[in-house]
N, CA, C and O atoms as a Maestro MAE file, in Angstrom:
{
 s_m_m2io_version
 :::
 2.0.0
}

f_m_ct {
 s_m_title
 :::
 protein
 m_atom[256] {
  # First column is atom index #
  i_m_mmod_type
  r_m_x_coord
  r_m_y_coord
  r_m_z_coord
  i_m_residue_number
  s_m_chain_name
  s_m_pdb_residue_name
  s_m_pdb_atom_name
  i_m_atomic_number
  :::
  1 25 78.268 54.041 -107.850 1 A "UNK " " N  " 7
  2 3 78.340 52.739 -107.206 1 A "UNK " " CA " 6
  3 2 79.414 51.915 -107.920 1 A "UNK " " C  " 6
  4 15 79.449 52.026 -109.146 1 A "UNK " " O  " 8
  5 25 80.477 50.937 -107.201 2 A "UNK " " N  " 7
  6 3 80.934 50.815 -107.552 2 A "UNK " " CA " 6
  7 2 81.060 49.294 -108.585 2 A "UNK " " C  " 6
  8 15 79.981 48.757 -108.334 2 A "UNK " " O  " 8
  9 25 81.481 48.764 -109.153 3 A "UNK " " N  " 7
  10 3 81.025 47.726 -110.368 3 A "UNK " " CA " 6
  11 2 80.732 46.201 -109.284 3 A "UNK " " C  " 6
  12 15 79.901 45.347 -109.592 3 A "UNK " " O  " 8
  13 25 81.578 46.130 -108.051 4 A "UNK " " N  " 7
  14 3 81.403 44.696 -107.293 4 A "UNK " " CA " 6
  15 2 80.310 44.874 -106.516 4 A "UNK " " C  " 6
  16 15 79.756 43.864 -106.083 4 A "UNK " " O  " 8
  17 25 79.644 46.540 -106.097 5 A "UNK " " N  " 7
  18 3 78.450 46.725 -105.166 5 A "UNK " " CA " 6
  19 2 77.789 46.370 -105.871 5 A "UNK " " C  " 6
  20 15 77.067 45.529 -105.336 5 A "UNK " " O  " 8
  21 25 77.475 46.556 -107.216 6 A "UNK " " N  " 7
  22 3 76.562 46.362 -108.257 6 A "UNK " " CA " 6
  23 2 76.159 44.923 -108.267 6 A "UNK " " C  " 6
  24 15 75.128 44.334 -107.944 6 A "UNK " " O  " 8
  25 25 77.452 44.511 -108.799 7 A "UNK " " N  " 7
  26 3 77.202 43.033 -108.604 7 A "UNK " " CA " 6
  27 2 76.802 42.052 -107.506 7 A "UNK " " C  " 6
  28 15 76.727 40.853 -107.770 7 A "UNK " " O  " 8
  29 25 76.446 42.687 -105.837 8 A "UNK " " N  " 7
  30 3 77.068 42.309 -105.272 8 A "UNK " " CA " 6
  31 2 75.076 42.489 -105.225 8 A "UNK " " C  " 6
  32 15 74.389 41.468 -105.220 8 A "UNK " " O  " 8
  33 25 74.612 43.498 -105.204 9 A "UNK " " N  " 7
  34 3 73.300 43.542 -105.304 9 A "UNK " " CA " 6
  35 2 72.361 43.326 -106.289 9 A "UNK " " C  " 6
  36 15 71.156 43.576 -106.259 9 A "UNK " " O  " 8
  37 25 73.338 42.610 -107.570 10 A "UNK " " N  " 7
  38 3 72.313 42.111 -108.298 10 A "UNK " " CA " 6
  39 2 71.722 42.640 -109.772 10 A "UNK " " C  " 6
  40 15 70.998 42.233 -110.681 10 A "UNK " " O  " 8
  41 25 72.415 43.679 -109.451 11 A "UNK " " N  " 7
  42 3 72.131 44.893 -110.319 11 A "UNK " " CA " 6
  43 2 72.317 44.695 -111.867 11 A "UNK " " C  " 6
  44 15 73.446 44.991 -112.260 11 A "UNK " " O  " 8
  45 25 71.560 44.315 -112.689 12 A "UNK " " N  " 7
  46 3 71.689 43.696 -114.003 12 A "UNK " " CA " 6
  47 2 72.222 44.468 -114.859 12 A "UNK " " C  " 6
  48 15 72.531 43.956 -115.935 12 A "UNK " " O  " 8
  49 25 72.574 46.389 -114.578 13 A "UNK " " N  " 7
  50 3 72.809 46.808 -116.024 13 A "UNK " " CA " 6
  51 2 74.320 46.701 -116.370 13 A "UNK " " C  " 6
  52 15 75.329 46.522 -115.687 13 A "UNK " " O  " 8
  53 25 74.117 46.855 -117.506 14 A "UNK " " N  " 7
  54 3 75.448 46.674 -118.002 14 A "UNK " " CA " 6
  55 2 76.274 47.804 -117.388 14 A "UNK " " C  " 6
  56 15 76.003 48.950 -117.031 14 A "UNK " " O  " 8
  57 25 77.371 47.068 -117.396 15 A "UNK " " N  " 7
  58 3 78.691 48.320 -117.466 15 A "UNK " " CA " 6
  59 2 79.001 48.910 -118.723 15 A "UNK " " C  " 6
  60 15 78.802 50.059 -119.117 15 A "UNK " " O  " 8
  61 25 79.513 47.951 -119.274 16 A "UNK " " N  " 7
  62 3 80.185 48.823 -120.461 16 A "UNK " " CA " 6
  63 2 79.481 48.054 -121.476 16 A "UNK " " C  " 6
  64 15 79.662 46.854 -121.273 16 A "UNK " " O  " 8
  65 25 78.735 48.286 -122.508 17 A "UNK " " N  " 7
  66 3 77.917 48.633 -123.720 17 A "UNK " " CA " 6
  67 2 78.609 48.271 -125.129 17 A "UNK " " C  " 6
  68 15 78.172 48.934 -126.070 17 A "UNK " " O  " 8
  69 25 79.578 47.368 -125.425 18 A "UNK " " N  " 7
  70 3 80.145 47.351 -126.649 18 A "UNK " " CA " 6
  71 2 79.224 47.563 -127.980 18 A "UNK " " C  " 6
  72 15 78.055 47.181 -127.931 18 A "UNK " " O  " 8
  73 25 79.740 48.174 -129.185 19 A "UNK " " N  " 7
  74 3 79.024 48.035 -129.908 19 A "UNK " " CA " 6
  75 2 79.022 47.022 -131.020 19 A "UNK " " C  " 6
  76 15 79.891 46.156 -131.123 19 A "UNK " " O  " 8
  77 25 78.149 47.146 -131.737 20 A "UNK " " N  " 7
  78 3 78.125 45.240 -132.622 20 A "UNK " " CA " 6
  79 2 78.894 45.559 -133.783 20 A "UNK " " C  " 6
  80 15 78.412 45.986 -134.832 20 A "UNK " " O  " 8
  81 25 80.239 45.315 -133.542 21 A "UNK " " N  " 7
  82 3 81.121 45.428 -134.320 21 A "UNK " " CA " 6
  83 2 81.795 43.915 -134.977 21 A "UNK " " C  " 6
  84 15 82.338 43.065 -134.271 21 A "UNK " " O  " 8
  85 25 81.622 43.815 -136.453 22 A "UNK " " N  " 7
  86 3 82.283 42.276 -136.081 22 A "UNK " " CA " 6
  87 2 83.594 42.547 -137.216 22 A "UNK " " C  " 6
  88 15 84.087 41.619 -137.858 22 A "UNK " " O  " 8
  89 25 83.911 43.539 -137.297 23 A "UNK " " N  " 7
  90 3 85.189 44.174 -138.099 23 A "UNK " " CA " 6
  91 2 86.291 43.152 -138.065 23 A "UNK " " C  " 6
  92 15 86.820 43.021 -139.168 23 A "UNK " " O  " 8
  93 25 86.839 42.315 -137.025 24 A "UNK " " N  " 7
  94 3 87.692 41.563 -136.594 24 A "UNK " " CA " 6
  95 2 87.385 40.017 -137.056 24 A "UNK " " C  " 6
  96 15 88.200 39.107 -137.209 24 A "UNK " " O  " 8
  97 25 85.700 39.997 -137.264 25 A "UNK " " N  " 7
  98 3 85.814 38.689 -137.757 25 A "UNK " " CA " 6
  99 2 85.538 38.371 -139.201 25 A "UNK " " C  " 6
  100 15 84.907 39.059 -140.003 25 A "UNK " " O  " 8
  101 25 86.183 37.079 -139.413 26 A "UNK " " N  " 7
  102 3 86.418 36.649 -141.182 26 A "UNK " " CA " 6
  103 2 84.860 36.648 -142.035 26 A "UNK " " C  " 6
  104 15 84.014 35.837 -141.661 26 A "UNK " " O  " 8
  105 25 84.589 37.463 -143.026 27 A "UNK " " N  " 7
  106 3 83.303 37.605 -143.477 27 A "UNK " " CA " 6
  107 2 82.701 36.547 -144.045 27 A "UNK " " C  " 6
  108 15 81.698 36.668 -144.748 27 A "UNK " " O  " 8
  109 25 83.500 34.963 -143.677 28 A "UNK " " N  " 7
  110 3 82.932 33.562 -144.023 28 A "UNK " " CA " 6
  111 2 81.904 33.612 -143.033 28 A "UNK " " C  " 6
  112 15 80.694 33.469 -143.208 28 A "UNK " " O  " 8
  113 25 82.589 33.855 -141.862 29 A "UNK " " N  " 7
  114 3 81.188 33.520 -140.793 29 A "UNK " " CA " 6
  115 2 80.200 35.197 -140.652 29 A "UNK " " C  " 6
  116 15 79.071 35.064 -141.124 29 A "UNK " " O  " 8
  117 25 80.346 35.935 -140.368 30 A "UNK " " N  " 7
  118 3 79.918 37.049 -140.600 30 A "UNK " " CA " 6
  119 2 78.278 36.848 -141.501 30 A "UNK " " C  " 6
  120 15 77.162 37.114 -141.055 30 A "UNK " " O  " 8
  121 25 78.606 36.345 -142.751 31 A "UNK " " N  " 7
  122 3 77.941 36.299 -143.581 31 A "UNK " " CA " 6
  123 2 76.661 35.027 -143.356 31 A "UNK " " C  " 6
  124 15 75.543 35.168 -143.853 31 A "UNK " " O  " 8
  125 25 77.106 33.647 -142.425 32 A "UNK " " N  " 7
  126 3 76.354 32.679 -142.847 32 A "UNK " " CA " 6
  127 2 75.407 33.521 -141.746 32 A "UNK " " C  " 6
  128 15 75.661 34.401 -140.923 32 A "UNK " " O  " 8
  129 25 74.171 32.796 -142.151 33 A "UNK " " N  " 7
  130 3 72.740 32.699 -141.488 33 A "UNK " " CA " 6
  131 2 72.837 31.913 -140.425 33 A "UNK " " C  " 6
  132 15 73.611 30.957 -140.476 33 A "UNK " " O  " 8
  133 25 72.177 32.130 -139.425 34 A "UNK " " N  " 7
  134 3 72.377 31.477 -138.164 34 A "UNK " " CA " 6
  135 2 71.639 30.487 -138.241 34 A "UNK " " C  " 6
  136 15 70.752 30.406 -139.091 34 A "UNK " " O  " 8
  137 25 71.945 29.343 -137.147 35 A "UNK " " N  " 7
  138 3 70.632 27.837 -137.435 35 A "UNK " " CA " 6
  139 2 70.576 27.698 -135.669 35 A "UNK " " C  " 6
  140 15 71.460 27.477 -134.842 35 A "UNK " " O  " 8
  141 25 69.583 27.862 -135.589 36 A "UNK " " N  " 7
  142 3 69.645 27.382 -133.509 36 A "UNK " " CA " 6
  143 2 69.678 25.968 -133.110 36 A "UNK " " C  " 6
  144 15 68.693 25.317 -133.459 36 A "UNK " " O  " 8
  145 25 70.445 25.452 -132.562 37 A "UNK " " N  " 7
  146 3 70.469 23.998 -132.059 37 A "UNK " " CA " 6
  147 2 69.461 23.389 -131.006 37 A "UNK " " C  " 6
  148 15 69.212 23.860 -129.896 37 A "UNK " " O  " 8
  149 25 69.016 22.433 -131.482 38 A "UNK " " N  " 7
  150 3 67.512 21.980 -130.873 38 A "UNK " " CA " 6
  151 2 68.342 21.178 -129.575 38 A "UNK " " C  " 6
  152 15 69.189 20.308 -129.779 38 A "UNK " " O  " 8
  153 25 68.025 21.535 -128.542 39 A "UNK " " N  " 7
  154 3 68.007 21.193 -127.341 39 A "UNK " " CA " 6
  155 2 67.938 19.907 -126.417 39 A "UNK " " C  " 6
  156 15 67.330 20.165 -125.379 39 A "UNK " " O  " 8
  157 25 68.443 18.421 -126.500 40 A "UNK " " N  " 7
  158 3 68.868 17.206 -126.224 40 A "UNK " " CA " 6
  159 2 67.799 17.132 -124.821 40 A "UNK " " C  " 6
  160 15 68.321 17.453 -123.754 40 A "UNK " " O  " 8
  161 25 66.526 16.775 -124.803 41 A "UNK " " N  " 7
  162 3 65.693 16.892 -123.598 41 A "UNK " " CA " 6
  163 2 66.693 15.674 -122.448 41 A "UNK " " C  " 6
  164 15 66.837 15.871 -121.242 41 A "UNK " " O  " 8
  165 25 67.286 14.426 -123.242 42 A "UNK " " N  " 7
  166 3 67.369 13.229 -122.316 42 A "UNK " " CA " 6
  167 2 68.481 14.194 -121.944 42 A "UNK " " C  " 6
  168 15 68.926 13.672 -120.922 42 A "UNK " " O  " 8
  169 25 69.260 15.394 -122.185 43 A "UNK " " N  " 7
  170 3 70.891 15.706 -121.574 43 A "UNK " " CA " 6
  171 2 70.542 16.629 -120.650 43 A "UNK " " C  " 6
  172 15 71.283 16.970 -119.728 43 A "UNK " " O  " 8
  173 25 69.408 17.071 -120.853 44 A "UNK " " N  " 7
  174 3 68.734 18.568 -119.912 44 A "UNK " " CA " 6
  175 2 68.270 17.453 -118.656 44 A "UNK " " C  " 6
  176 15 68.564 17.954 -117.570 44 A "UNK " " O  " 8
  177 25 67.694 16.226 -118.517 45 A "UNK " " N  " 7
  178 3 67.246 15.600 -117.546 45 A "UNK " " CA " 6
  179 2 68.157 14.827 -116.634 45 A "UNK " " C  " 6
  180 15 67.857 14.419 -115.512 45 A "UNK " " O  " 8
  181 25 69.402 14.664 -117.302 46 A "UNK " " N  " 7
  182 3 70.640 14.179 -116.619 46 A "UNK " " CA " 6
  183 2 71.538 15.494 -115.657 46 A "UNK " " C  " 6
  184 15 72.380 15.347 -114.772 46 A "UNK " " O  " 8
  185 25 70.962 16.762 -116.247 47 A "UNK " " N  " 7
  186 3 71.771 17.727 -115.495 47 A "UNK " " CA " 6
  187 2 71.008 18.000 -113.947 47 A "UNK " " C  " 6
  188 15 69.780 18.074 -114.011 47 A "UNK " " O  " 8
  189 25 71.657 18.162 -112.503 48 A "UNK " " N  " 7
  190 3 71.376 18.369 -111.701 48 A "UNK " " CA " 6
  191 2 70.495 19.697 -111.595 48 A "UNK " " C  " 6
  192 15 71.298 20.629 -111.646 48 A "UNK " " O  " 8
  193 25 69.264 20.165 -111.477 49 A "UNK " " N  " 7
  194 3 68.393 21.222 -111.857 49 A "UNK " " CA " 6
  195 2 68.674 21.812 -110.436 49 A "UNK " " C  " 6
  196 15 68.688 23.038 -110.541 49 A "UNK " " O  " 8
  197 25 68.886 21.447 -109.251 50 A "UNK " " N  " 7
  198 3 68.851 22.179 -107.809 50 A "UNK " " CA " 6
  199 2 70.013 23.231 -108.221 50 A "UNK " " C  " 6
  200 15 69.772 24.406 -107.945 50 A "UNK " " O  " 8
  201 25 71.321 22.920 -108.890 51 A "UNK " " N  " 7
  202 3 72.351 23.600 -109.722 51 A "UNK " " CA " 6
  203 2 71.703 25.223 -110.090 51 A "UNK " " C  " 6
  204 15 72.294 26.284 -109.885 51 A "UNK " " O  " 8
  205 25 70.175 25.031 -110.750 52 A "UNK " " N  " 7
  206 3 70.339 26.330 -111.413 52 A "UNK " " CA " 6
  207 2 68.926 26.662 -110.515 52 A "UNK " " C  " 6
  208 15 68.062 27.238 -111.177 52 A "UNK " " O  " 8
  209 25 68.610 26.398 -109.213 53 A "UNK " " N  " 7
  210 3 67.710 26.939 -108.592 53 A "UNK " " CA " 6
  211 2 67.633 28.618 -108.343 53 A "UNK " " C  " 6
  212 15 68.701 29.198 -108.153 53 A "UNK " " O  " 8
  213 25 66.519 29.306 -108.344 54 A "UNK " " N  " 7
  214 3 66.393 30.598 -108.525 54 A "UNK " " CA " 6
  215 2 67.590 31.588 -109.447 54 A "UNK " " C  " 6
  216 15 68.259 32.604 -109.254 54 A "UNK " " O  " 8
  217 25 67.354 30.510 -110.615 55 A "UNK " " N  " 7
  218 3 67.789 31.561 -111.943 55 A "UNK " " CA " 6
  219 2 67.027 31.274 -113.051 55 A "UNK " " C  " 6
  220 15 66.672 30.147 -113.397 55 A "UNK " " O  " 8
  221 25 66.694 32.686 -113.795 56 A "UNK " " N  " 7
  222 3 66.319 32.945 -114.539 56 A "UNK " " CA " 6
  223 2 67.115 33.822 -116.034 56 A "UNK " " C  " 6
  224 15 68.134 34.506 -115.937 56 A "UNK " " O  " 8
  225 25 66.540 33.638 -117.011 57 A "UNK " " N  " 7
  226 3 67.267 34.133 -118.149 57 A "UNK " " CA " 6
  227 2 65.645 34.576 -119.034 57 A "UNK " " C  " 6
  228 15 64.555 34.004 -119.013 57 A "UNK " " O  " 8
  229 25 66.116 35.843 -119.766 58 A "UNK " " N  " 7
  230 3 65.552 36.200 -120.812 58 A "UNK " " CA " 6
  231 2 66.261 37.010 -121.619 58 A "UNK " " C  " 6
  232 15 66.732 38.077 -121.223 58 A "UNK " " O  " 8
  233 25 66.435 36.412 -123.222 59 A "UNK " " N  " 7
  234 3 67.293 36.913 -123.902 59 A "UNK " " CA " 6
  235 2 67.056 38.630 -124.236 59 A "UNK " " C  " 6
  236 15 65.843 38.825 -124.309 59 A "UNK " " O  " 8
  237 25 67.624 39.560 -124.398 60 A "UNK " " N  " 7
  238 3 67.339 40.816 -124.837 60 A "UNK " " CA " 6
  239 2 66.193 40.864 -125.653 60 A "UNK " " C  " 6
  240 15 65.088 41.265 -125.289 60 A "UNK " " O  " 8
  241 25 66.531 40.386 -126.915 61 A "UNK " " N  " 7
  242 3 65.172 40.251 -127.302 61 A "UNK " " CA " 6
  243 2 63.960 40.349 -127.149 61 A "UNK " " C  " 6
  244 15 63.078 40.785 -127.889 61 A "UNK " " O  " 8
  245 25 63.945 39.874 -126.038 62 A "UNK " " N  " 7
  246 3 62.646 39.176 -125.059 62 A "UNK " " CA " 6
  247 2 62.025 40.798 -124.147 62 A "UNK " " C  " 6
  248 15 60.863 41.139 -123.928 62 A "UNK " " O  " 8
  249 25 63.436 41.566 -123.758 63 A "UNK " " N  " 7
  250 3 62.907 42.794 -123.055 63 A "UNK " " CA " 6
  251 2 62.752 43.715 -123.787 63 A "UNK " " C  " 6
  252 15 63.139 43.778 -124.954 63 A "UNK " " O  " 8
  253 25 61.722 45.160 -122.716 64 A "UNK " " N  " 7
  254 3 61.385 45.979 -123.046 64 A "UNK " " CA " 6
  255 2 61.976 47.149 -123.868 64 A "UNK " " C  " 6
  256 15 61.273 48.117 -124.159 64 A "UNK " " O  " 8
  :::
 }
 m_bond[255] {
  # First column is bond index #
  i_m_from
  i_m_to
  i_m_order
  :::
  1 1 2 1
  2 2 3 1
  3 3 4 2
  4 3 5 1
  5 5 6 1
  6 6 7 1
  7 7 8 2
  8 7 9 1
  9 9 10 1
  10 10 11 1
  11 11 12 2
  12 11 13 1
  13 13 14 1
  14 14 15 1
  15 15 16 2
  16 15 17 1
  17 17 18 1
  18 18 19 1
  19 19 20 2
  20 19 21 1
  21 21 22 1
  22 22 23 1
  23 23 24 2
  24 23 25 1
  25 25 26 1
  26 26 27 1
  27 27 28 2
  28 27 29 1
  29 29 30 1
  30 30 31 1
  31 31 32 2
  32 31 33 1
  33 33 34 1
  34 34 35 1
  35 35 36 2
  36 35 37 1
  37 37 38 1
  38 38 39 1
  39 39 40 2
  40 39 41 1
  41 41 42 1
  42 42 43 1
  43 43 44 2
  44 43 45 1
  45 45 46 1
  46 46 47 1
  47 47 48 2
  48 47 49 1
  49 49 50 1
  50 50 51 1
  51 51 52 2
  52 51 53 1
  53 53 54 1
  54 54 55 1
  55 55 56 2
  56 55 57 1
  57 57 58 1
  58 58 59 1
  59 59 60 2
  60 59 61 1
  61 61 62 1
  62 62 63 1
  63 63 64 2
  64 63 65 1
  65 65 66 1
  66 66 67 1
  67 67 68 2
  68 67 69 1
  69 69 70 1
  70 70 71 1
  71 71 72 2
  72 71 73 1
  73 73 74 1
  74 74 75 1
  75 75 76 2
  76 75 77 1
  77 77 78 1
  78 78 79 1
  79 79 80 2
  80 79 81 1
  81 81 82 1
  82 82 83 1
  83 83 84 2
  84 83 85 1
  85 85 86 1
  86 86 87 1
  87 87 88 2
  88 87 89 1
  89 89 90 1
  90 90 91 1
  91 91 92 2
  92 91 93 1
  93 93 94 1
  94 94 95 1
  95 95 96 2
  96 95 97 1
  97 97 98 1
  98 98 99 1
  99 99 100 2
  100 99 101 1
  101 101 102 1
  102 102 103 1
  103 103 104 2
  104 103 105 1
  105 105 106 1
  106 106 107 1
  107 107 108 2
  108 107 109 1
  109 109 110 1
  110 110 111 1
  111 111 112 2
  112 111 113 1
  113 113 114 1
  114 114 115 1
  115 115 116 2
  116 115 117 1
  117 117 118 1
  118 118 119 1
  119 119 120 2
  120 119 121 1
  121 121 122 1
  122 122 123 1
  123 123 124 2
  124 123 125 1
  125 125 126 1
  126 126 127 1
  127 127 128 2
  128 127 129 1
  129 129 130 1
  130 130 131 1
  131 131 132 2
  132 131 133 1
  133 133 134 1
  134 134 135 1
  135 135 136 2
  136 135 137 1
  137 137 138 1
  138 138 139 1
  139 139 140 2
  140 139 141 1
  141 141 142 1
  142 142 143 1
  143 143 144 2
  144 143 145 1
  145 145 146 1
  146 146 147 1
  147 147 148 2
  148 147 149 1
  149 149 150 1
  150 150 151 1
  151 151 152 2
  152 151 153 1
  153 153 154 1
  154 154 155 1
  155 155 156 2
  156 155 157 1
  157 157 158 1
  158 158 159 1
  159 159 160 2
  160 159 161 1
  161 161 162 1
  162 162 163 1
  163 163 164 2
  164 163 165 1
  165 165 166 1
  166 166 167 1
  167 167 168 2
  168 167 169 1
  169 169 170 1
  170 170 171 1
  171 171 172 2
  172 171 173 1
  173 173 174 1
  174 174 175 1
  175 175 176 2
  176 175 177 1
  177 177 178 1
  178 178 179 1
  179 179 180 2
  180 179 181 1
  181 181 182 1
  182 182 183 1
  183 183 184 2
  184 183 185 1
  185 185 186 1
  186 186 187 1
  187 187 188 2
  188 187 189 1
  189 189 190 1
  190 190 191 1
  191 191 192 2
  192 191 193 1
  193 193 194 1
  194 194 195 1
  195 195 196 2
  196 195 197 1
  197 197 198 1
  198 198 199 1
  199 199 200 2
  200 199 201 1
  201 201 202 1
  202 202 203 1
  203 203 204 2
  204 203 205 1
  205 205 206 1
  206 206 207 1
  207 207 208 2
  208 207 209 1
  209 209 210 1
  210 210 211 1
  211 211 212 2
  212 211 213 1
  213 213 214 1
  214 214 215 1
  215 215 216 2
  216 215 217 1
  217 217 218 1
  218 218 219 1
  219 219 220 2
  220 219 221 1
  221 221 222 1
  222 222 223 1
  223 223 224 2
  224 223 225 1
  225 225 226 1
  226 226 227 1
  227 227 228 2
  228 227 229 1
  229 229 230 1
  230 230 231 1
  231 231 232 2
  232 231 233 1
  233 233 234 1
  234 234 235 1
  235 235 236 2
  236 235 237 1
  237 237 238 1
  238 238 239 1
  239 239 240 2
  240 239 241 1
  241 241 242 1
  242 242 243 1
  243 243 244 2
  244 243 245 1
  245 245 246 1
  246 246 247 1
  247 247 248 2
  248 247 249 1
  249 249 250 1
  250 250 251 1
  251 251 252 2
  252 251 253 1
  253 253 254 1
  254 254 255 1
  255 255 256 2
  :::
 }
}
């Protein structure tokens, strides 16, 4: 099948699979610990929500 039928039906798997290579990047950042940014509720309530009607997200993590 070809990669736009795929897309065209929705089809979530990946194409191409990179691997977690971060060879290219400077081992300043590489190295720090990650911090997650807490989420601005009053900026999430200003955004038009009909925008992201019937979508969904779950990080990898999250799947089987």
């Amino acid at each position: 099948m070809k990669q736009r039928e795929r897309i065209d039906k929705k089809d979530g798997r990946k194409v191409f699979k990179t691997k977690r290579d971060v060879n290219n990047f400077d081992q300043d950042f590489t190295r720090e610990e990650p911090v997650l940014t807490l989420v601005d509720e009053t900026i999430i309530k200003q955004i038009n929500q009909e925008e992201f009607k019937g979508f969904s997200y779950f990080g990898e993590e999250l799947l089987p």
